[in-house]
MIGU-206689 format. One record per residue (C-alpha): x, y, z; residue in one letter. Coordinates in steps of 0.1 Angstrom, whole numbers, padded with zeros to 4 digits, always signed. Layout:
N
XYZA
...
END
This chain:
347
-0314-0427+0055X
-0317-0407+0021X
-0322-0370+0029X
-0350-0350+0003X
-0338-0330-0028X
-0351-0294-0022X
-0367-0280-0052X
-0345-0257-0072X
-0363-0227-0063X
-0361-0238-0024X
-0323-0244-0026X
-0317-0205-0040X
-0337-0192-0015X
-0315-0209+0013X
-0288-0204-0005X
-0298-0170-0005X
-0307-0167+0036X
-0274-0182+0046X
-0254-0155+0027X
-0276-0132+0044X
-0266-0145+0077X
-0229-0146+0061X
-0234-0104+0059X
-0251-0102+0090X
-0224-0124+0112X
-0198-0103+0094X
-0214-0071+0097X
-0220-0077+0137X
-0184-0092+0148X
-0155-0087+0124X
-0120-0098+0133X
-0139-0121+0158X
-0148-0093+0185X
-0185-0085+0191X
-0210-0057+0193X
-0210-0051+0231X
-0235-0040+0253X
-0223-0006+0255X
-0218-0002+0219X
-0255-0009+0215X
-0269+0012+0242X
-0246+0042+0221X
-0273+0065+0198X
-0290+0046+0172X
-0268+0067+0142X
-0236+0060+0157X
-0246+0023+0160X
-0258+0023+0127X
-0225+0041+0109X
-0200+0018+0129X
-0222-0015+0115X
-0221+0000+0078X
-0186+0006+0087X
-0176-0027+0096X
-0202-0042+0066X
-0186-0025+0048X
-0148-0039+0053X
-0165-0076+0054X
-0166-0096+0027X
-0198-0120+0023X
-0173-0148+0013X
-0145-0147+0035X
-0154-0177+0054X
-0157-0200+0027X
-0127-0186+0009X
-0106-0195+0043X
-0116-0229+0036X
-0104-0232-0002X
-0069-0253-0004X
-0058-0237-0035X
-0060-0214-0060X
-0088-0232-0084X
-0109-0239-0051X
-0109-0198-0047X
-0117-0189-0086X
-0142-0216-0083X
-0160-0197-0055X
-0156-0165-0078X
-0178-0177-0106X
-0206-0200-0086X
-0211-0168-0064X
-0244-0150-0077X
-0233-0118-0057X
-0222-0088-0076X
-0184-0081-0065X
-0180-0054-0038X
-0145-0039-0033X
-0146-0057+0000X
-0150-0092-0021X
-0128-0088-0050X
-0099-0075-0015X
-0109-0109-0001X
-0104-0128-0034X
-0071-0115-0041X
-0053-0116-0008X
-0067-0152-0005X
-0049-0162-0036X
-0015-0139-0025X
-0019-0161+0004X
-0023-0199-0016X
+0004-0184-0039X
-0009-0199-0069X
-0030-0194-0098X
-0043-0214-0124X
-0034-0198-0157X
-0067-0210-0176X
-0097-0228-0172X
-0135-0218-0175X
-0136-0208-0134X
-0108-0182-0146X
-0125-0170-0170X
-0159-0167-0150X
-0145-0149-0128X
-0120-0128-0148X
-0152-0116-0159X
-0171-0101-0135X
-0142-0088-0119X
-0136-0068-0154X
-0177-0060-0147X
-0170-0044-0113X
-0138-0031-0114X
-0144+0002-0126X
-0168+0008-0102X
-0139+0006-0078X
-0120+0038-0090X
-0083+0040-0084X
-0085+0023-0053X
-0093-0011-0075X
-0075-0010-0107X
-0042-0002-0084X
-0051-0036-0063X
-0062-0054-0089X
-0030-0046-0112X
-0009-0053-0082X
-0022-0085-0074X
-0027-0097-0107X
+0009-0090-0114X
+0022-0108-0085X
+0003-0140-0093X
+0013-0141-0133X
-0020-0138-0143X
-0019-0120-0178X
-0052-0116-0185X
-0061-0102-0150X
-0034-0073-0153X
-0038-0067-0188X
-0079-0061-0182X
-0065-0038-0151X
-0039-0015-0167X
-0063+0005-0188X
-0079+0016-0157X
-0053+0025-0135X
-0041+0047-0167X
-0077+0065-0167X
-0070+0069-0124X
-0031+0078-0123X
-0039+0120-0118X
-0057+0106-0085X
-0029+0078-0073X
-0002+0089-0049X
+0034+0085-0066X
+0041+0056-0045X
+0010+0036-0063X
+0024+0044-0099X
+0058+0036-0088X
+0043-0002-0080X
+0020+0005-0110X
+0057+0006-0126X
+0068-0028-0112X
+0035-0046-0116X
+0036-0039-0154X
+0070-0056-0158X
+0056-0086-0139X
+0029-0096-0167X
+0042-0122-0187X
+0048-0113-0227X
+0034-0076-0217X
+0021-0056-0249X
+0043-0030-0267X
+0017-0004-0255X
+0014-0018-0217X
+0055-0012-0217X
+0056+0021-0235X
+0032+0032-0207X
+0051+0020-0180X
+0079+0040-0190X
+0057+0070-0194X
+0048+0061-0156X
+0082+0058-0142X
+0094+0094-0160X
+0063+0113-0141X
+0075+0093-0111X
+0110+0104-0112X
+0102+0141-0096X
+0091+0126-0059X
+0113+0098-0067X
+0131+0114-0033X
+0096+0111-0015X
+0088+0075-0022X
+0094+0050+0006X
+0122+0025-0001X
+0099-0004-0011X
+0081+0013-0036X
+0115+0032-0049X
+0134-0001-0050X
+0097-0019-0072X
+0101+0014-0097X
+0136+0011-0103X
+0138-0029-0106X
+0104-0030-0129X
+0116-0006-0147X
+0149-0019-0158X
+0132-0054-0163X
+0116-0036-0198X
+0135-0008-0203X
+0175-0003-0210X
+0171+0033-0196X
+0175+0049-0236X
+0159+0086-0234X
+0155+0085-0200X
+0188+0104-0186X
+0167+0125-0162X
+0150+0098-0152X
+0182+0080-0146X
+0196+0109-0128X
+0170+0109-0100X
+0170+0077-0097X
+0206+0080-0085X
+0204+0108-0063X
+0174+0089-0046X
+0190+0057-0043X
+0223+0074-0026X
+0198+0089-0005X
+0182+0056+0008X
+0216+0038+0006X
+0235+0063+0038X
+0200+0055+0057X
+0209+0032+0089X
+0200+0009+0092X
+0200-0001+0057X
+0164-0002+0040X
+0170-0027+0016X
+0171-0062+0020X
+0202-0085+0001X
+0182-0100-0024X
+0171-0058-0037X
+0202-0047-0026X
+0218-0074-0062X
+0183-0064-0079X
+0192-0024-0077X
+0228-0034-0085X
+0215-0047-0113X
+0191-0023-0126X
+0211+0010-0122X
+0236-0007-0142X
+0211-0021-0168X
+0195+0019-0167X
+0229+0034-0177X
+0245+0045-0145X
+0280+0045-0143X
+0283+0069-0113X
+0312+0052-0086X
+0294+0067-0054X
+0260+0042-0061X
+0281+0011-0066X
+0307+0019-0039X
+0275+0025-0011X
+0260-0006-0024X
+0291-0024-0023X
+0296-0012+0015X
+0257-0026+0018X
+0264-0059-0001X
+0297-0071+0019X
+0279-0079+0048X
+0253-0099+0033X
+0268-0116+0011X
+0260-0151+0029X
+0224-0143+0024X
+0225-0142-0013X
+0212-0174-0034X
+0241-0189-0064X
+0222-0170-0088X
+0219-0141-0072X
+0261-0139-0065X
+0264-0145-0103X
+0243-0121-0113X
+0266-0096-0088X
+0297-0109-0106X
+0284-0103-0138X
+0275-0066-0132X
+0308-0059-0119X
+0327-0075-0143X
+0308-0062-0169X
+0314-0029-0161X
+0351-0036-0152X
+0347-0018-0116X
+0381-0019-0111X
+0371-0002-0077X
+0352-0025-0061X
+0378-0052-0067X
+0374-0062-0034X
+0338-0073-0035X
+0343-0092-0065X
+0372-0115-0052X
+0346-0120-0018X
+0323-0129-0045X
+0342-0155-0060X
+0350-0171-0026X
+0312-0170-0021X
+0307-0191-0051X
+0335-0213-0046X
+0320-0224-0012X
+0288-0230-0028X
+0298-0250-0059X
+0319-0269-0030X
+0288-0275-0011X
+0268-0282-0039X
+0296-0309-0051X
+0292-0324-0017X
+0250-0332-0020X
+0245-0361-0040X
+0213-0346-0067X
+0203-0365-0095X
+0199-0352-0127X
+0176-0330-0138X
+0152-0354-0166X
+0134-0320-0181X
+0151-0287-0193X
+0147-0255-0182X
+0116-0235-0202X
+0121-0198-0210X
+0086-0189-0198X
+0090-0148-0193X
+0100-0126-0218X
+0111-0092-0198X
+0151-0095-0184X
+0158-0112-0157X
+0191-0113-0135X
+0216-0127-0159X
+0207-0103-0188X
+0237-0081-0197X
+0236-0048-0181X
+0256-0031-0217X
+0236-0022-0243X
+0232-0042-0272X
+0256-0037-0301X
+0239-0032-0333X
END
């Protein structure tokens, strides 16, 4: 049996009525948990402010994003949508694609929606460009981040330090980021330094790690000095508030920022021992590369533990029978990574 074609102005007016009921189902039980009887029978204002409250929160589109498989499912949602983005949608968006882990990195359902995010976004305040930057950062999208940055500039007097700290990391995460975008970044990390003590470890260990992935720490000896005094600080917390993998990262970057100061590579080292079966190949040669590097004579017994590590691995490595690999490996980021040299570069 065929079914009728609507008319075209029919099918936008249902389309129309069932996002309607979209707001209205939202509005009523979000999280799954409905208005109760009680809750109705309170005074008609209170009623009324705790359903703009929850409205609010809810985003028109959460249920169909839920059922998009990947990452060009949700954009393509994002530019056949008629609604104007609310902070509430563009939330929804975002931590949908966080949660896919995937982006696609062009297409014209990208760019659609790339759009009228950049349409909304400043309507968002500092609120926005912060989670927009953020996000966009963590899924490689350049564009996103780039169209983001300029904003979160205009809004840093009203972010806390802990949201230019991650402003700090997200900037080293764009791929190929502009001259300007990293001069910035740097700018950001040097206001940052002065409640550098304050921040919580997450957002002290994104600062310090972001900013050694675009800057060699040149100029910035007060910034450099904080940073150490800070990190000792977080290092003689117990339990320890780092996990291995930023544990190597921060090993990394306070070398790559100039520090040369014993007492941060002896606490990490003291940190680092007891993990060191958590730590991926790369990650143990990246450790072994610091400290040789910078000839810690001191920590001599972290570096032969090292070595064993990655004997045992290349031994257990030897033992799995791969094939191959057909395809080399493609230099697709530009900032440093791990293995970059922690000296300077001799001219």
């Amino acid at each position: 049996m065929a079914f009728p074609t609507l008319p075209a102005g029919c099918a936008r007016r249902l389309h129309r009525m069932v996002e309607h009921l979209a707001m209205l189902h939202a509005a009523i039980g979000v999280g799954g948990r409905r208005f109760s009887a009680t809750t109705l029978a309170q005074p008609r204002s209170g009623a009324v402010r705790e359903l703009a409250e929850r409205a609010s929160r809810a985003s028109l589109l959460d249920m169909e994003l839920q059922r998009c498989a990947d990452g060009a499912a949700v954009l393509r949602v994002g530019a056949q949508t008629q609604l104007q983005l609310s902070m509430a949608d563009l939330r929804s968006f975002l931590s949908r694609l966080r949660e896919l882990k995937k982006m696609p990195a062009s297409g014209g359902d990208l760019r659609q929606f790339l759009e009228k995010v950049d349409a909304a976004l400043p309507g968002f305040g500092a609120e926005g460009a912060h989670l927009a930057l953020t996000a966009f950062a963590e899924l490689r999208c350049r564009q996103g981040a780039i169209s983001a940055w300029p904003l979160l500039m205009k809004h840093r007097s009203t972010l806390s330090p802990s949201c230019i700290a991650e402003g700090v990391w997200a900037a080293s995460g764009i791929p190929s980021p502009p001259r300007d975008v990293v001069y910035e970044a740097v700018g950001l990390a040097r206001e940052v330094a002065p409640h550098m003590k304050l921040l919580p470890e997450e957002a002290l260990y994104r600062c310090i790690y972001g900013l050694a992935r675009i800057h060699t720490g040149r100029g910035s000896t007060e910034l450099l000095r904080r940073a150490e005094a800070s990190v000792t600080q977080a290092l003689g917390r117990r339990p320890c508030p780092f996990l291995p993998r930023q544990l190597v990262r921060l090993c990394w970057a306070m070398a790559r920022l100039g520090c040369r100061d014993n007492r941060i590579f002896q606490g990490l080292e003291q940190q680092i021992t007891n993990v060191l079966n958590h730590l991926q190949v790369k990650e143990l040669e990246a450790l072994y590369g610091v400290l040789t590097e910078l000839e810690l004579v001191r920590q001599w017994k972290l570096i032969h533990d090292v070595e064993r590590a990655l004997q045992s691995r290349e031994d257990e490595a030897a033992s799995m029978n791969k094939s191959p690999r057909r395809r080399p490996f493609r230099r697709r980021w530009t900032r440093a990574d791990l293995m970059h040299s922690v000296l300077p570069a001799r001219k």
